[in-house]
C-alpha positions, 0 to 999 in steps of 0.5 A: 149372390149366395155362394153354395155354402151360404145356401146350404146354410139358408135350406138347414135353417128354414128346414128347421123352422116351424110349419104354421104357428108353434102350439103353446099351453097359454097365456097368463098376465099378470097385473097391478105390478111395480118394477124395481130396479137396484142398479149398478151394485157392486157384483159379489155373492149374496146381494140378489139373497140380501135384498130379497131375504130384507123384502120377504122379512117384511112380507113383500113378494117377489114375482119376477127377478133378473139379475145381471152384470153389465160391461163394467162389472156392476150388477142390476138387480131388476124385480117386480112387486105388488104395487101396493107394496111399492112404497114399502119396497123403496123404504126398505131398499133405501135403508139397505142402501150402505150394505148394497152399495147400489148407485141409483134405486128406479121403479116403474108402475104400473106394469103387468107381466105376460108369460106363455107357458107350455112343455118342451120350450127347450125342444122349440128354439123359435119360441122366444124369437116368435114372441119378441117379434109378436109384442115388437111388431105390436110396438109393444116395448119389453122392459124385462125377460125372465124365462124357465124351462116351460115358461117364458114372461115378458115385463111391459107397461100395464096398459098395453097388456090388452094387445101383448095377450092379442098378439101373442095369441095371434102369433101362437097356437092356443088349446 
């Protein structure tokens, strides 16, 4: 049973939730993609710069970049590549390996990345809960969320990119 606080609670929340699906600008994927992962580095300032200004030296692109610390203070440096430039990612990342000081390098390719995108994401608080629950419910896993003011991009194995699009595009109002 609900006490009168605790529905009051429920009205405020359901009055601030969407009628109908939430109108979006689109869609993107993008596809041939590697996600590396340089993992459990010590956390200090300028690592995320020293391994992608060794990437962008040897004119490898970055697409996509997440940077975290995890409970033990340790930094994972996680980004997606061109595939072809997989080998040569690992090569360089491999000889930085004594000035980053990371435990374990991993990748995994192929992946695709699928973003919505649109204006006003900030003003709309339910568009990434919609999103995750879209590509979840389609039993879609995400392996990597980056997210801006206008844009929100999900990391997932490039062969369920198909049905992540499918599902986004039923879950969202499309132009």
């Amino acid at each position: 049973m609900f006490s009168k606080i605790d529905f009051n609670i429920m009205i405020q929340l359901e009055s601030n939730r969407p009628m109908g699906k939430i109108k979006i600008g689109g869609v993107i994927q993008s596809r041939q993609l590697a996600q590396v992962g340089v993992m459990s580095v010590p956390d200090r300032p300028g690592l995320a710069g020293k391994i992608l200004a060794a990437l962008g030296k040897e004119g490898i692109n970055v697409q996509f970049i997440v940077q975290t610390v995890d409970l033990g203070g340790r930094g994972n440096v996680i980004f997606c590549i061109d595939r072809k430039d997989l080998e040569a990612t690992l090569k360089i990342l491999n000889q930085l390996d004594s000035s980053v000081g990371q435990e374990k390098i991993i990748h995994h390719s192929p992946v695709g990345i699928v973003s919505i995108f649109g204006p006003h994401f900030r003003e709309k608080p339910f568009i990434a809960g919609t999103m995750f629950t879209a590509l979840g419910d389609a039993g879609i896993n995400i392996l990597a969320i980056s997210t801006s003011i206008s844009t929100l991009s999900c990391v997932v194995d490039e062969a369920l990119l198909p049905e992540a699009v499918k599902a986004i595009s039923e879950a969202f109002e499309l132009p």
